[in-house]
C-alpha positions in Angstrom: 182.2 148.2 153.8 178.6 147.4 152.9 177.7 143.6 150.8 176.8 145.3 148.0 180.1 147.7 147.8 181.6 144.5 147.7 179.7 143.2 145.3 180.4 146.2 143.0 184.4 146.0 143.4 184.0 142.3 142.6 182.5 142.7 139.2 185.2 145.3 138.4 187.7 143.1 139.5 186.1 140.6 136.9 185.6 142.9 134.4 189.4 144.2 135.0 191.0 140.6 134.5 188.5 139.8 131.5 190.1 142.7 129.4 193.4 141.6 130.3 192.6 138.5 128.4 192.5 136.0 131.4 190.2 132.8 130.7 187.0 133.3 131.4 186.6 130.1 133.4 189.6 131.3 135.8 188.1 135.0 136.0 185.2 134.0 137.5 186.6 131.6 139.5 189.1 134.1 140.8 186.3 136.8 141.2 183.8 134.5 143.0 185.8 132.6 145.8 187.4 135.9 146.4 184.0 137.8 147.3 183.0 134.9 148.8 185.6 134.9 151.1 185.8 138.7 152.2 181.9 138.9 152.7 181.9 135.2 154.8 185.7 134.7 155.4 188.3 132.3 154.1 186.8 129.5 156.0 183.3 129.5 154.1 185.1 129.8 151.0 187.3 127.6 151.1 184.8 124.9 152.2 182.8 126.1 149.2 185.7 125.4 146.9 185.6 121.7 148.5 182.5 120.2 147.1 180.7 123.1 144.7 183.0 122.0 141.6 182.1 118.4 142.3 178.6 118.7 142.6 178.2 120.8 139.6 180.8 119.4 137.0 179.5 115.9 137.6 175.6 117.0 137.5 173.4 115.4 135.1 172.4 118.2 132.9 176.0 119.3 131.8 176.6 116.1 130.2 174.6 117.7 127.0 177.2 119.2 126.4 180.1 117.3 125.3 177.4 115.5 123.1 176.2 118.3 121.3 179.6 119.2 120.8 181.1 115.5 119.6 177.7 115.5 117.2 178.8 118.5 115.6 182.2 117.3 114.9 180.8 113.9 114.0 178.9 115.8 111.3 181.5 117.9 110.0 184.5 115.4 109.5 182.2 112.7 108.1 180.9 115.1 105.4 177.5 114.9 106.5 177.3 118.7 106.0 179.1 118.7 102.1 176.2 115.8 101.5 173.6 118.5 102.7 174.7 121.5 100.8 175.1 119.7 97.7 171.7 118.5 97.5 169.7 121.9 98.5 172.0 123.2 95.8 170.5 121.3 93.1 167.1 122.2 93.9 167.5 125.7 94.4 169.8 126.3 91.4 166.5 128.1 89.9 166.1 130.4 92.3 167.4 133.7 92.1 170.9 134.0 94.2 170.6 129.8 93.9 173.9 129.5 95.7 173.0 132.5 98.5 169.8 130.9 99.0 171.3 127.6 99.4 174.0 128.5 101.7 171.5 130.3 104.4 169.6 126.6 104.3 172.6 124.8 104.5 173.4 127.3 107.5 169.9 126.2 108.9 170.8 122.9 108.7 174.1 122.7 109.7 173.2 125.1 112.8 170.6 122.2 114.2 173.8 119.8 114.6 176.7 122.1 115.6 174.8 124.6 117.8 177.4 127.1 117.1 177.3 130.7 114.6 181.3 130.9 114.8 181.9 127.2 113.1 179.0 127.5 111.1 180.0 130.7 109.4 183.6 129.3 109.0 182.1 125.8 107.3 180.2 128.0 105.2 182.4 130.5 104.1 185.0 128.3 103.3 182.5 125.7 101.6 179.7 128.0 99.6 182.1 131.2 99.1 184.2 128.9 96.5 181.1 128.1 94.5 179.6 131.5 94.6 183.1 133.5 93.7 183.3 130.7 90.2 179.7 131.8 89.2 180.4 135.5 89.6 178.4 136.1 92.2 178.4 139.3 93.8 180.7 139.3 97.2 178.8 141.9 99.3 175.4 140.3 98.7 177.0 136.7 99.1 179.0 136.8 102.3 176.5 139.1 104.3 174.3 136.3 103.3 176.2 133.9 104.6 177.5 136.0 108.0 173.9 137.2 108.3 172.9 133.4 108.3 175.3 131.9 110.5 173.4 133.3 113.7 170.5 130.7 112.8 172.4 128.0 114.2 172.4 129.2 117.9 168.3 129.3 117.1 167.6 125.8 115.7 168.4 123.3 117.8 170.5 121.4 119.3 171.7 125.0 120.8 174.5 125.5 123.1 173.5 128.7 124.3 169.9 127.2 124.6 171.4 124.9 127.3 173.7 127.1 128.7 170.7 129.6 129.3 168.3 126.8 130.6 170.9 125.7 133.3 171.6 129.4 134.3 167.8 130.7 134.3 166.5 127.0 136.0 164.3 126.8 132.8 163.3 123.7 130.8 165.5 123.1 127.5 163.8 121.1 126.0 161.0 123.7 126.1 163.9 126.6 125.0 164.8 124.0 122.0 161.1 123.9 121.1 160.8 128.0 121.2 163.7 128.3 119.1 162.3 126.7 116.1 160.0 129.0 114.7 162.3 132.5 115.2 164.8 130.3 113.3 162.5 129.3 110.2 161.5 132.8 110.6 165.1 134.4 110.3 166.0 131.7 107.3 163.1 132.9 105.7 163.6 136.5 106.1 167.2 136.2 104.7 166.3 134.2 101.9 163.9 136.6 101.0 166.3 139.6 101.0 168.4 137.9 98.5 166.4 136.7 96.1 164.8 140.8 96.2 168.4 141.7 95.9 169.3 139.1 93.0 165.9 140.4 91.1 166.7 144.0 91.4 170.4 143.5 90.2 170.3 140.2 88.3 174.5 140.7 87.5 174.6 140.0 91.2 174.1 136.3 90.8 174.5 134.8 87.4 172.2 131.4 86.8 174.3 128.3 87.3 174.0 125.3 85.2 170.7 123.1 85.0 170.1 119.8 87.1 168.2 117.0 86.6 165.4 115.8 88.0 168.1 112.2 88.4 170.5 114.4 89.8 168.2 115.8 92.2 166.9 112.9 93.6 170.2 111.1 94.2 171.0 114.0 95.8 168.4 113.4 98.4 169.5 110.5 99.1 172.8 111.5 99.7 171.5 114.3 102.1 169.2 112.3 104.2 171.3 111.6 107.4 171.2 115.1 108.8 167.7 115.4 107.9 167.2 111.9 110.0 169.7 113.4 112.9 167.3 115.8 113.3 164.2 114.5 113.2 165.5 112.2 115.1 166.5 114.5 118.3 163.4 116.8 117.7 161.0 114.1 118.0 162.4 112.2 121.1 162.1 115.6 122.8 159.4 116.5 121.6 157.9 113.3 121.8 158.5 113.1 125.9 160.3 109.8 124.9 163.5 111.0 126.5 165.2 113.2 128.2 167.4 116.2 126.3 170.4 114.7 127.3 169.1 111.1 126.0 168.0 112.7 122.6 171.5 113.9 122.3 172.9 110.8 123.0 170.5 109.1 120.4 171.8 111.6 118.3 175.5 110.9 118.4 175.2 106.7 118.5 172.7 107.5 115.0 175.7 109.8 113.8 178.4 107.5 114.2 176.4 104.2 112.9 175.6 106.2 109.7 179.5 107.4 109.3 180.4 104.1 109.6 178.3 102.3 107.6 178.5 105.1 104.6 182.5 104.8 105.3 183.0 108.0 105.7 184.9 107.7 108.9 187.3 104.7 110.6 186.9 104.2 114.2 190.1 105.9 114.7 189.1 109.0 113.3 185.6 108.7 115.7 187.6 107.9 118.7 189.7 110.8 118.2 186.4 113.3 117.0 185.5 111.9 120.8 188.7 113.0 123.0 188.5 116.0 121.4 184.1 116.9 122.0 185.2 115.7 125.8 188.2 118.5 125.6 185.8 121.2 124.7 182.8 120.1 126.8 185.1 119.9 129.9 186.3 123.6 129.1 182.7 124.9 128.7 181.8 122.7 132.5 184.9 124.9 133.9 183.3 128.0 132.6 180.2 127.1 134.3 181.4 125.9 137.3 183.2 129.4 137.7 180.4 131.4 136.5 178.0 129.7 139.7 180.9 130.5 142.2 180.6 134.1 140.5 176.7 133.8 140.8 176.8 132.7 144.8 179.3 135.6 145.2 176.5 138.1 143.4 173.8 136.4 145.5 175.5 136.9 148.9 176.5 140.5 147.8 173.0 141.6 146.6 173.7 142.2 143.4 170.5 140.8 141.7 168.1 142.1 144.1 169.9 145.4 144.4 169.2 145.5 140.2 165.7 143.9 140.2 164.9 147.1 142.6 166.6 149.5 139.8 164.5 148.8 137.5 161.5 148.2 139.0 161.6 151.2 140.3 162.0 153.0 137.3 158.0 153.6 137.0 157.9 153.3 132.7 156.5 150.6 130.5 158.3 147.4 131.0 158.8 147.3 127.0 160.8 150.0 127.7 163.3 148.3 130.3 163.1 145.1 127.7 164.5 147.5 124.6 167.8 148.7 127.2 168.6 144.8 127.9 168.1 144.5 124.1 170.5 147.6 123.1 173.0 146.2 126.5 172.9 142.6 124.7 173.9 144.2 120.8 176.9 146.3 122.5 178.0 143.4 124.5 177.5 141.2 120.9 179.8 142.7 119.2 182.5 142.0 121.7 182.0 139.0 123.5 180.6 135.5 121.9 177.4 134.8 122.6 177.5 131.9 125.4 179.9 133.5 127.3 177.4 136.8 127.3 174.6 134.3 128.3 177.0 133.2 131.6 178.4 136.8 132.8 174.6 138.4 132.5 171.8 135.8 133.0 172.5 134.9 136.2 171.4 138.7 137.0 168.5 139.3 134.6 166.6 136.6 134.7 165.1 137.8 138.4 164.4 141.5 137.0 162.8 139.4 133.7 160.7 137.2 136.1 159.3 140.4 138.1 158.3 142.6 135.4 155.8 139.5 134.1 157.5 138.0 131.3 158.5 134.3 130.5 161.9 133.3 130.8 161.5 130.8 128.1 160.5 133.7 125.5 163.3 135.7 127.2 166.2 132.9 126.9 165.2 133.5 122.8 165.4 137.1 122.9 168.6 137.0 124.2 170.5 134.5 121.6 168.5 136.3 119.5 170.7 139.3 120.7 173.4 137.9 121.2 173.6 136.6 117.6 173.0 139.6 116.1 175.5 141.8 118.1 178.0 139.1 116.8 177.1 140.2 113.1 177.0 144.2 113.5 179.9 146.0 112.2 182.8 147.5 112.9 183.6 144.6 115.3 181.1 141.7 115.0 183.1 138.8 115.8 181.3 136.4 113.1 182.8 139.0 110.6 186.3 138.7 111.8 186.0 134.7 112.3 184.9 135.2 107.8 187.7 137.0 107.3 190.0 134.9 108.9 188.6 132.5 106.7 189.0 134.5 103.7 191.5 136.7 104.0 191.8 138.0 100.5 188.4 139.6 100.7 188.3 142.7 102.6 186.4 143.5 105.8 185.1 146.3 104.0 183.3 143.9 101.7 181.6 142.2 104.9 181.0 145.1 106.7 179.0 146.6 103.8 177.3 143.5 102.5 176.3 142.1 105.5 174.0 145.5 106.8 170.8 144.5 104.9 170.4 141.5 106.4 170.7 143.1 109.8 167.9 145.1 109.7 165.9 142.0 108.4 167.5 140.2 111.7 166.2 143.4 113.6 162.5 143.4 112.5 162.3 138.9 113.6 163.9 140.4 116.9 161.0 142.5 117.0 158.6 140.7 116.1 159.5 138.1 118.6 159.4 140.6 121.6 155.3 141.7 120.6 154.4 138.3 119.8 155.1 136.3 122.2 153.9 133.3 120.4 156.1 132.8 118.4 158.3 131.4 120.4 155.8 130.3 123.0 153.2 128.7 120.9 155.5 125.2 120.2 156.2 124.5 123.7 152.7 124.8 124.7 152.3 122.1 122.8 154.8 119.7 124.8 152.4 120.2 127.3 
């Protein structure tokens, strides 16, 4: 039996124990050191399984993510977020769909701390909905808004699938943070857009809300300005070249935790608990990767990335064409599987073909959480739209799956818009150089 049948029966076998609902983490644990083993015997695998975890679990780079995650949290339970919302939502209460338009910003916002679409469309469903179902505000219009909105978070950073991708493609993250910036204003601005054209053309569909003051306003700023600090923060120490990604989330977390505790909003048992459970998660997602390179080495040794790379550059078309099929693979695979898990089970064979036909893996790593995002948003079985419904169970997933279609197609046209111009995603990290 050939390396590459091998390789074939191993992704089956990984494929076979995914369905059957078996960590992820473990299933490509269990799929790796297996190939390994039949293609080099149980003696190279097992002295493989000696000192890869080590190596890789205590590398540098993978403590970003434990921080990214504890930032998040740190946000969220100290009401940095609330603070945040309430303040765009006094400025904006002019705007047609005031509340809609609000809660895509505040989904912006929110997004560049947490780094995640799932908890920022359950924050914002279970924090904007409230406000828009008092005013009368249209469901269909307001919750695809809000599901349509939560992908923006895996696009401004901090991004977890930005780093995930950067470790798995061997690509700069800070310069994948940087690139992800202007598709994200881009998307906000797209969505906002579509509302306040939907609002106009059926004003019933979001009744004006009561005037602020100018008093009001301004307080409110000031109530809002730690997140925007937390950001600026983080964006300008990597930006900057003053530190390292991991050191501007580190930077970030010590500024998040001074200004909870110094605006009371959380005791030092509360942060110390936030803590225990950020290291919880960010040793889970470590696991995942740790199995996903024993799954990669497997791949490697089996052929399986060359073996494709040939595939398709053999295929003699445009290589626009062979981009659109890893686009359309990407929205199928969305609509099943979360985004940084999609990022772990396919980059680690893409990136090569992606590297041959020309292109740059930094625009690519955006095309895909581009993707990925949106595949997590299409009905019937978007996962962002069951993670809202969970949320709010009294409204029916007919509601989101209707309401939530316009803004896909807007998501569609920044997808390609990002694939002919390049710049846009390439142009700020250029300028790191």
């Amino acid at each position: 039996m050939s390396n590459l049948t091998i390789g074939i029966l191993g992704l089956i076998v990984m494929l076979i124990l995914m369905f059957l609902k078996m960590p992820l983490a473990i299933t490509f644990l269990v799929a790796g050191i297996g190939g390994i083993m039949v293609i080099m015997g149980p003696a190279a695998g097992l002295s493989y399984l000696t000192s890869l975890p080590f190596s890789k679990a205590a590398s540098y780079t993978y403590a970003v993510l434990p921080l990214f995650v504890l930032l998040g949290d740190l946000a969220v339970q100290g009401g940095l977020t609330i603070d945040a919302y309430s303040a765009i939502r006094k400025w904006f209460y002019r705007v047609p769909g005031g509340l809609a338009v609000t809660a895509t910003i505040t989904s912006a916002v929110f997004g560049a701390i947490c780094g995640s679409m799932q908890a920022t469309a359950l924050v914002m469903s279970q924090m904007a909905w409230p406000e828009m179902k008092r005013y009368g505000y249209d469901s269909k219009m307001s919750l695809g808004a809000i599901c349509a909105a939560a992908p923006i978070a895996i696009l401004i950073p901090p991004s977890i699938p930005f780093v995930q991708y950067g470790m798995l493609a061997n690509t700069s993250i800070g310069a994948l943070f940087m690139a992800g910036i202007l598709p994200g204003i881009l998307l906000t601005l797209s969505i906002i857009i579509v509302v306040i054209i939907r609002c106009i053309r059926n004003p019933d569909a979001a009744p004006k809300t009561e005037p602020t003051s100018m008093k009001e306003k301004l307080r409110s700023l000031w109530n809002a300005w730690p997140i925007l600090l937390l950001v600026i923060l983080m964006m300008y120490c990597i930006w900057g070249g003053i530190c390292t990604v991991n050191e501007a989330a580190a930077v970030g977390v010590i500024a998040c935790i001074i200004i909870v505790l110094v605006k009371r909003r959380m005791t030092l048992k509360q942060i110390i608990k936030c803590c225990g459970k950020s290291c919880v998660m960010g040793a889970g997602i470590i696991f995942l990767l740790v199995g996903v390179h024993f799954f990669g080495v497997f791949m490697t040794l089996a052929g399986i990335p060359q073996a494709l790379s040939n595939l398709i550059t053999n295929m003699h078309v445009n290589r626009y064409v062979i981009v659109y099929l890893i686009v359309i693979m990407y929205l199928v695979l969305g609509c099943f599987i979360d985004t940084p898990p999609i990022i772990v089970l396919t980059v680690p064979l893409l990136y090569p073909v992606i590297q041959q036909l020309g292109f740059d893996l930094v625009w690519f790593g955006v095309i895909v959480s581009i993707c990925g995002a949106l595949g997590g948003v299409t009905p019937p079985v978007g996962i962002n739209l069951f993670v809202m419904h969970s949320a709010l169970p009294d409204v029916p997933m007919e509601v989101l799956n209707r309401g939530v279609w316009p803004y896909i197609f807007t998501t569609l046209v920044v997808l390609i818009l990002c694939i002919h111009i390049p710049q846009l995603t390439l142009w700020l990290p250029s300028l790191m150089k």
